[in-house]
Structure formats: structure tokens, C-alpha cells
N, C-alpha and C positions, 0 to 999 in steps of 0.2 A: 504494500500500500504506500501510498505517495503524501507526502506532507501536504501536497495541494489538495489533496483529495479529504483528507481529514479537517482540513482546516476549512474546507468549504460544508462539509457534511457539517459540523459542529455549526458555522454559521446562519445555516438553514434551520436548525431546530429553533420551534417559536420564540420570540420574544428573547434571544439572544444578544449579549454586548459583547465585545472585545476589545477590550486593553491590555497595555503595557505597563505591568506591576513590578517593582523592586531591581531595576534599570531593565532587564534580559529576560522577563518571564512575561509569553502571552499568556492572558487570563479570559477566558470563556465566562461568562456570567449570566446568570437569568433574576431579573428583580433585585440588582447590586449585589447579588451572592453568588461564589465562584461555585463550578462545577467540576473545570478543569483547566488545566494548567501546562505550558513546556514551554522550556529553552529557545530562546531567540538569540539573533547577535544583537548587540547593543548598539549596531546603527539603525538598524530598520524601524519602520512603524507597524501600527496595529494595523494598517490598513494594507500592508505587501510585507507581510512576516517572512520573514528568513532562518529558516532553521538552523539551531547548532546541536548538531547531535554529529555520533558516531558513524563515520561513514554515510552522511548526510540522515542517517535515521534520527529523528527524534526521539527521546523520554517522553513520556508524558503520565501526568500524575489527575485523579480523577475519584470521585468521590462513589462508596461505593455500599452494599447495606451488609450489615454486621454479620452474616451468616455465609456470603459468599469474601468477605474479606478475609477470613480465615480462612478459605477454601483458596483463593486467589494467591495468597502469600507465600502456599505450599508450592507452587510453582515455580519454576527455574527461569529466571529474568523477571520477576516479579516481587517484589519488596513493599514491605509498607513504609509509606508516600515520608520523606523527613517531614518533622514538624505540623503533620496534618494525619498522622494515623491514628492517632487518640478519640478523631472523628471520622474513621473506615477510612482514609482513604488510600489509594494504592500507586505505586509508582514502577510502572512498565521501562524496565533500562530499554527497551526498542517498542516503538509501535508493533513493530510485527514478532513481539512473542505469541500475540495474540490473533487468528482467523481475522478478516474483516468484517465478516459479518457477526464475530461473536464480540470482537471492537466496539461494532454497532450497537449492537443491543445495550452493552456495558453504558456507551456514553451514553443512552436512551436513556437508560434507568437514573445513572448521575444525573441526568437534565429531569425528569420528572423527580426524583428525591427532594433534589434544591428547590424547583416550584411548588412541591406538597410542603414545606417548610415557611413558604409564605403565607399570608393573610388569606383568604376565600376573597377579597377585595381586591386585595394587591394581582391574584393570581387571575381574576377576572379583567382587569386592566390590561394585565399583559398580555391575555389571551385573545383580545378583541381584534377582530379582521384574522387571525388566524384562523388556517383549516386544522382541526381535533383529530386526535386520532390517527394521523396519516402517518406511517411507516416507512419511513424511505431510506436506502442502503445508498451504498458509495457507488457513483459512477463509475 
């Protein structure tokens, strides 16, 4: 899987923001709360991200529910997330430890977790003009 692939697939999920946190970290966000996170160089912007990872692959670290994080963590290239595993979250040393469409699902669940955690107002705000429901994999 391709960094432009993922970084457009995350974009697309409803009501999503993207910045540039802590000089080199894109942060995916739904309702000002992050969902997921990786490695940028510290020239680029939020808006044409540049990966820094290993052999151009990215990390990336993403939030995830208490029963598959201990299931997740047993896996080889897979660690829990520095400084955010106290709250499940996981941190993949390559994007493709993991299938892309089990990728998918994973960041599904991050992006609906983080919106279950908002207000029934907030989560209505954000959801307006949005299609529900719709399920969409990586080009």
C-alpha cells in the first residue's frame, strides 16, 4: 500500500481534519480529537504530506478498542503506540504489517471510536451532508 493511498482513504472518512502536530507528525482528527497519526518530514505541509519512514514506508500509530489491542500487540511489527497506549493505541513500524483491507477496517473502527467519544451534538454537526454508513477500501 502506498502512502498516497492511505493518506487519501483517511481523508475521505466523514468529517475529517488534518494537521501538522509536534513539528513532523500528521494528525488525522474527527471533532479536534486525533484518531491517527505518522511521520512527516519537517518541510512539508498538511496539505502535500511527505513521508518519513523506512524505505519510504510509513509508521503509523492509531487508536484502537481494548480487546483487539492486546490481540494487535502480539504481532511482529506491531507495538503499543509510545505515549498513547494507556489509551489502546497501537503503533504499526510499517503500514504494511498489516493487509489493506484489514488496514481499513482498523482505521474504520479508530475513526468511529473517536466520533462515539463525542457529544450526540457535536457528532450530528459533523455528520451533516455526509453519506452514513458507506464503506469504502483503498483504490
Amino acid at each position: 500500500m502506498e502512502f498516497k493511498q492511505l493518506d487519501s482513504f483517511l481523508r475521505d472518512l466523514p468529517a475529517v481534519t488534518v494537521d501538522i502536530k509536534w513539528e513532523n507528525n500528521l494528525v488525522y482528527s474527527v471533532g479536534d480529537k486525533m484518531f491517527a497519526v505518522t511521520r512527516v518530514t519537517k518541510t512539508c505541509s498538511a496539505e502535500a504530506p511527505v513521508v518519513d519512514g523506512e524505505d519510504g514506508v510509513p509508521r503509523l500509530s492509531f487508536k484502537t478498542e481494548p480487546g483487539l489491542f492486546d490481540i494487535l500487540t502480539q504481532k511482529e511489527g506491531i507495538q503499543p503506540a509510545p505515549y498513547l497506549a494507556r489509551y489502546k493505541w497501537v503503533l504499526l513500524e510499517r503500514i504494511d504489517v498489516l493487509q489493506p483491507d484489514q488496514l481499513c477496517d482498523m482505521l474504520r473502527m479508530a475513526h468511529r471510536l473517536t466520533l462515539e467519544k463525542l457529544s450526540k451534538k457535536k457528532q450530528k454537526e459533523l455528520l451533516a451532508g455526509h453519506p452514513s454508513g458507506q464503506k469504502r477500501s483503498l483504490p
